[in-house]
N, C-alpha and C positions, 0 to 999 in steps of 0.2 A: 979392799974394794977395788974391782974391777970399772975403768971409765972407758964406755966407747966414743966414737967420733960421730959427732951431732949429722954429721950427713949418713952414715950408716943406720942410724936412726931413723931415718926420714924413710929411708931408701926399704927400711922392713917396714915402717908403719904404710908404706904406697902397694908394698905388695902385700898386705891383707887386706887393703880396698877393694885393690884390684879380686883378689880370689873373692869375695864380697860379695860386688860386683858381678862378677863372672859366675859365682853361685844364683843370686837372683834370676839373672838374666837368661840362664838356662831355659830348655823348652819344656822341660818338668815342672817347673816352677810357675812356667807361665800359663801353661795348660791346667795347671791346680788351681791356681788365680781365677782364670775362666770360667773353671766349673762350676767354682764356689759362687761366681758371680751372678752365673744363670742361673743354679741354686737357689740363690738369693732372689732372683727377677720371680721364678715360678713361684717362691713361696709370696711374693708380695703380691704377685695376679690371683692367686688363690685366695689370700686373705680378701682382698677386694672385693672378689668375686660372692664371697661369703659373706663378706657385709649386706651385698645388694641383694642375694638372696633371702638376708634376715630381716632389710626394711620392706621388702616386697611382698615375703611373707604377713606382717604385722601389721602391713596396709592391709589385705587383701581377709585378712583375719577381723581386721577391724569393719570392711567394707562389708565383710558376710555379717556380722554382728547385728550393724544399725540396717540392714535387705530386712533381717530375719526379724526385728524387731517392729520397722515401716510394717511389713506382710502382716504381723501380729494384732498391731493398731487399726491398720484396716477390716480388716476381720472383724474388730471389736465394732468397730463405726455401724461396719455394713449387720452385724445384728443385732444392735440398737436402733437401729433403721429401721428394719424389719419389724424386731418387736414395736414400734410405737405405732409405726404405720397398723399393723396387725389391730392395737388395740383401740388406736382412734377407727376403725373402721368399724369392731365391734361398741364403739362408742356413737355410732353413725354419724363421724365424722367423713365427709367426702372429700375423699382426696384427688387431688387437681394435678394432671402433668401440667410443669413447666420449662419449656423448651428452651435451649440456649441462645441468647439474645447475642447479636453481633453490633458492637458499636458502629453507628449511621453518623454521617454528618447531619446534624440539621440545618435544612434552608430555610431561613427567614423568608418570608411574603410579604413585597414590598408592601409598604402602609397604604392604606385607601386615604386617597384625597377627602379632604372635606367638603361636606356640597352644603351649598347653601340654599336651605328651604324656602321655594316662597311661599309668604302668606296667602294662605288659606280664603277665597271669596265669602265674605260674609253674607250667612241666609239671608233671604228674604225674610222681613216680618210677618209673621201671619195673622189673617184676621181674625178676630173674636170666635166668630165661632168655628174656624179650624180648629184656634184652640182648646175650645172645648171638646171639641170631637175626638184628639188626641189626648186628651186628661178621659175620659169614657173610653177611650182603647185601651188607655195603659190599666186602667181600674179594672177591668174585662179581664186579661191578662192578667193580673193580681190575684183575681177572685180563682181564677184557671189554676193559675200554679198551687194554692191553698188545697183546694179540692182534690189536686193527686198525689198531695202531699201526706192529705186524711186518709186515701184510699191505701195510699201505702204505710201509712200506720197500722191501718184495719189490719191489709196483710201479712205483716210483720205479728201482730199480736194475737191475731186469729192463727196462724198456723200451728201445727203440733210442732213441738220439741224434738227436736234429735235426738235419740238415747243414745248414751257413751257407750261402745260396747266393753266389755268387763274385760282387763287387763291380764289374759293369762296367755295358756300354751295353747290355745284354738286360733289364736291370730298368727302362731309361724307355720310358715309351709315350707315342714319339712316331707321330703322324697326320696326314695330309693334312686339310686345313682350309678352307673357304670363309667369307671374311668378309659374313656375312649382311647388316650393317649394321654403323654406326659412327658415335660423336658424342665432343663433348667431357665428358671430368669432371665434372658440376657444381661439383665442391669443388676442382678442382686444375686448373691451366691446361697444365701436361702431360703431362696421362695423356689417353689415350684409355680410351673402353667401346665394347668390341667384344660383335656376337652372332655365334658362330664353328661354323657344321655341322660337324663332325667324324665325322658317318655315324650319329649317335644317333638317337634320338627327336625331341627337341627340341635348340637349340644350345644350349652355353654360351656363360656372360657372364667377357668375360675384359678386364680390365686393362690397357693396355701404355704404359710411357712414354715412345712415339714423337713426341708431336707435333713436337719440333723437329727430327727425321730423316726422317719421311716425311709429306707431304700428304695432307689426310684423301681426297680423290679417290683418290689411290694406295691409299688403305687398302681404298676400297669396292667389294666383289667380289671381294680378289684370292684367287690360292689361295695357301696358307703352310702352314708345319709349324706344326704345337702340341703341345706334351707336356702328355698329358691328364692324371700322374698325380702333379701336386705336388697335396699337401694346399691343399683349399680357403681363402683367408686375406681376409679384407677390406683395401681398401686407401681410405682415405680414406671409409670409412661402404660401398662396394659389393665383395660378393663374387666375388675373380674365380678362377673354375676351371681357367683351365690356362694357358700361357705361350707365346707368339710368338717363336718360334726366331730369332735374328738372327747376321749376321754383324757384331763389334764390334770394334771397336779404341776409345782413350780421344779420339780425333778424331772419328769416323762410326758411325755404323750404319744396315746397311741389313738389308733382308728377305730370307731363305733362297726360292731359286725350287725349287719341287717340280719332275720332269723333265714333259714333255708327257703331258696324257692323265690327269694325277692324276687323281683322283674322292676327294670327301669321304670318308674314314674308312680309306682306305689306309694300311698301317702302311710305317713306316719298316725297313729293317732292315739288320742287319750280318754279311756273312761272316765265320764263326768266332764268331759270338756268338748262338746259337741257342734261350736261354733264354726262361724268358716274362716278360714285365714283372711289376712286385710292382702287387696294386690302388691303393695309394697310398702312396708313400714315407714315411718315417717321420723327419718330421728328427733324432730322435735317431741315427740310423744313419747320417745325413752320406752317403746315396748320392751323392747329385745332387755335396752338393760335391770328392766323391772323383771323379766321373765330369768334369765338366765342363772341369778344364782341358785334359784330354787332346782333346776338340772343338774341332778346327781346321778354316781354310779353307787350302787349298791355294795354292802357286802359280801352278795351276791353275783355280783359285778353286770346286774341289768341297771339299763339307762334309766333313770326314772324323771320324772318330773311332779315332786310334792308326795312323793313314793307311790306313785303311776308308773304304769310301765309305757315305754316308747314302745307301740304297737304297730304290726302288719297284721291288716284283717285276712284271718284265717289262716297264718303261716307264723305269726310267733314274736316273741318278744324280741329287741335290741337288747345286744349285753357290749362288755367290753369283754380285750381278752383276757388281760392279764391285771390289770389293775379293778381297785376297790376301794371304796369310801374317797372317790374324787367327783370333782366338778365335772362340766361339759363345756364346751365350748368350741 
């Protein structure tokens, strides 16, 4: 066995440091280092960068979610709105705009003093026979108010009686109608505002909440019935005066067609029902809703009423278009 000398030992293990050393420290080495580092930087901005794109994404996904859901619920509101409004009104329920109230301070009004009354001067006594003259006035006066008290009895039970008149289809005035114009709600996305000639002066402004049964082009121009004589009622802040006759089932509804030749303000009418319409129903007396269910479409698909036909004198029966075996309304 071969022994070297402990300093020659030291002296090789210094010069593999050193080349060691001198290998790291090279500009290959350090340039490879570099790259790898920035490398490393780009892939960690990327990752990052992909994170923030993936919460922004799952916000922005979750934001369109509950938009798309709010949009949905509204919708639902505004035609539950509609329909109830719609039905309290064929219930002659009158509906009332209520404007937005803005909170006032109130100012109290300081208290009124207390006054203190004086006593009253006590009458004079009067003599006997004022007295009496005054018990003979007031008796006089007694006897008076008696006597027109009688005569207003007499009248009251001498007069003739009021006769009810008979609860049917001769009390609604319905009319042929030309829709003048037509737009949407401002306040409600399915009502329509109609301006409806019906043979007056001017048209009315009438209400209907057809939008998602008829397109507004089908609306404009056409001719329909209108019953001119429900009480006026606001719906949604506009008042609308009279009602667009339809044929309805809880599926569809469509528009009653007048026969050829209508002209604005032609009355509807019915054989064996020869009455005159009342000016304007009165919803305590429930006409409309006593009349209304008996308003059918045929299987035929004419409008009837108690299997009457909705008539124009000398021009023809109302039908519907496409529907049968439904209500009216």
């Amino acid at each position: 066995m071969t022994f070297y000398p402990m300093s020659l030992l030291l002296s090789a293990s210094s010069r593999l440091l050193v080349r060691s050393v001198l290998r790291m420290a090279s500009p290959e080495v350090v340039q490879r280092l570099e790259q790898r580092a920035r490398q490393a930087d780009e892939a960690i901005n990327i990752l990052k960068t992909q994170i923030q794109m993936l919460k922004q994404h799952a916000v922005t996904a979750e934001e369109q979610r509950l938009k798309k859901e709010n949009d949905q619920l509204r919708q639902q509101v505004n035609d539950l709105k509609a329909k109830l409004t719609m039905a309290e009104i064929q219930n002659g329920v009158q509906q009332v705009y209520l404007p937005v109230r803005t909170a006032a301070t109130d100012t109290e009004a300081p208290a009124a003093q207390p006054q203190t009354a004086e006593p009253a001067p006590k009458p004079a006594e009067a003599k006997p026979e004022q007295k009496q003259v005054q018990k003979g006035g007031k008796a006089d006066k007694a006897a008076g108010k008696g006597e027109k008290k009688e005569k207003k009895g007499e009248k009251k039970k001498g007069g003739p009686p009021q006769e009810e008149k008979p609860v049917d289809v001769s009390r609604l005035d319905m009319r042929i109608g030309r829709i003048v114009s037509v737009k949407k709600h401002p306040d409600a996305d399915t009502l329509y505002v109609e301006e409806i000639d019906v043979g007056e002066t001017a048209p009315r402004t009438v209400v209907s909440g057809l939008v998602k049964h008829v397109p507004m082009e089908e609306m404009q121009d056409r001719i329909v019935i209108a019953m001119c004589n429900l009480k006026p009622a606001k719906m949604r802040g506009i008042t609308s005066q009279a009602m667009v006759m339809c044929a309805s089932s809880p599926d569809k509804v469509e528009l009653l067609d007048p026969p050829a030749g209508s002209q604005p303000g032609d009355r509807i009418t019915f054989e064996g029902y020869p009455g005159e319409p009342d000016p304007v129903l009165q919803p305590k007396k429930k006409v409309w809703e006593t009349v209304q269910p008996d308003l059918q479409v045929t299987s035929d698909k004419v409008a009837t009423y108690k299997g009457v036909p909705f008539t124009v004198a000398g021009k023809g029966v109302c039908t519907a278009k496409t529907m049968t075996n439904s209500g009216i309304k």
